[in-house]
Each structure stands twice: as structure tokens, then as C-alpha cells.
N, C-alpha and C positions, 0 to 999 in steps of 0.2 A: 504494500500500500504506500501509495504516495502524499506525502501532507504539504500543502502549498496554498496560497490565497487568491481570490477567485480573480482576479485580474493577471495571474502566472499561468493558472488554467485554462480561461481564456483563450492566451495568446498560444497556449501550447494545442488547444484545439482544433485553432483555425487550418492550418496546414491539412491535416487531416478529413476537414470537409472539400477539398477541392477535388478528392481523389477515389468519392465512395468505396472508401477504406475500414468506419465504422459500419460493422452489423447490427450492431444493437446498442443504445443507451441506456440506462435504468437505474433508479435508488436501490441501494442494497436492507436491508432490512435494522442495518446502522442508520440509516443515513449517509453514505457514501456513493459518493458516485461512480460507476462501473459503466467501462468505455470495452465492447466485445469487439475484435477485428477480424478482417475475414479470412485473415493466416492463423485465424486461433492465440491469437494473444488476448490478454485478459489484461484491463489495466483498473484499478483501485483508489477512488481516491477521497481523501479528507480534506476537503476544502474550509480551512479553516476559519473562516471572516464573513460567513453568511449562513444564512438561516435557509429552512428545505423549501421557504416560498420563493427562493429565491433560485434554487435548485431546478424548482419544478419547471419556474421558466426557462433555463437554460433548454430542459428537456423540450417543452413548445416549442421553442425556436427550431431547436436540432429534427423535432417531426414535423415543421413547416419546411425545410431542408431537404425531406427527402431521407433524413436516418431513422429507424425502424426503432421507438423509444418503446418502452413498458413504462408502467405506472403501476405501481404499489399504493395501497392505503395507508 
């Protein structure tokens, strides 16, 4: 698991949507967020500087994109 602040997250994401490289987005049942790729990596992360409503949007954005999100309760 990765711990970093959501503006490092962010910017570490964007590369990744150019390239329909993530399979799946989703909150982990922590709260973390989990980035699935389509070579089978799994990436973990703790974003520590925001809260899950803030989470959820990233997820919105990332299924208006075109990335295949889940949603937990």
C-alpha cells in the first residue's frame, strides 16, 4: 500500500488514463483506494488528506472517463 496526499495521487493518475491501462477503480472496505490494471497489477492506496466524499468523486470522474469503477457502501 501506498500512502501519499491526494494532489501526489492525482498527478500520479493522470498518465494512466491516457492509455486505458486501468481495469477497475474501487474503495476497499478501509477506505483505500485500489487502482486494478490490465497486466494484473494491483495498486493500494491511502490517501491521506481527504475524506471518502471526496474519494467517491474521484471515482465519478474516473466512470465519466471511460474506467470501469465499483462502489461499495
Amino acid at each position: 500500500m501506498k500512502t501519499c496526499n491526494l494532489s501526489d495521487f492525482m498527478k500520479s493518475l493522470s498518465p494512466w488514463l491516457d492509455d486505458d491501462y486501468i481495469r477497475k477503480a474501487c474503495l476497499d472496505e478501509n477506505g483505500h483506494f485500489v487502482l486494478l490494471f490490465t497486466d494484473g497489477v494491483k495498486n493500494v492506496y491511502h490517501i491521506e488528506d481527504c475524506e471518502k466524499s471526496q474519494l467517491e468523486e474521484i471515482l465519478e470522474d474516473l466512470k465519466k472517463k471511460g474506467v470501469p469503477v465499483e462502489f461499495s457502501g
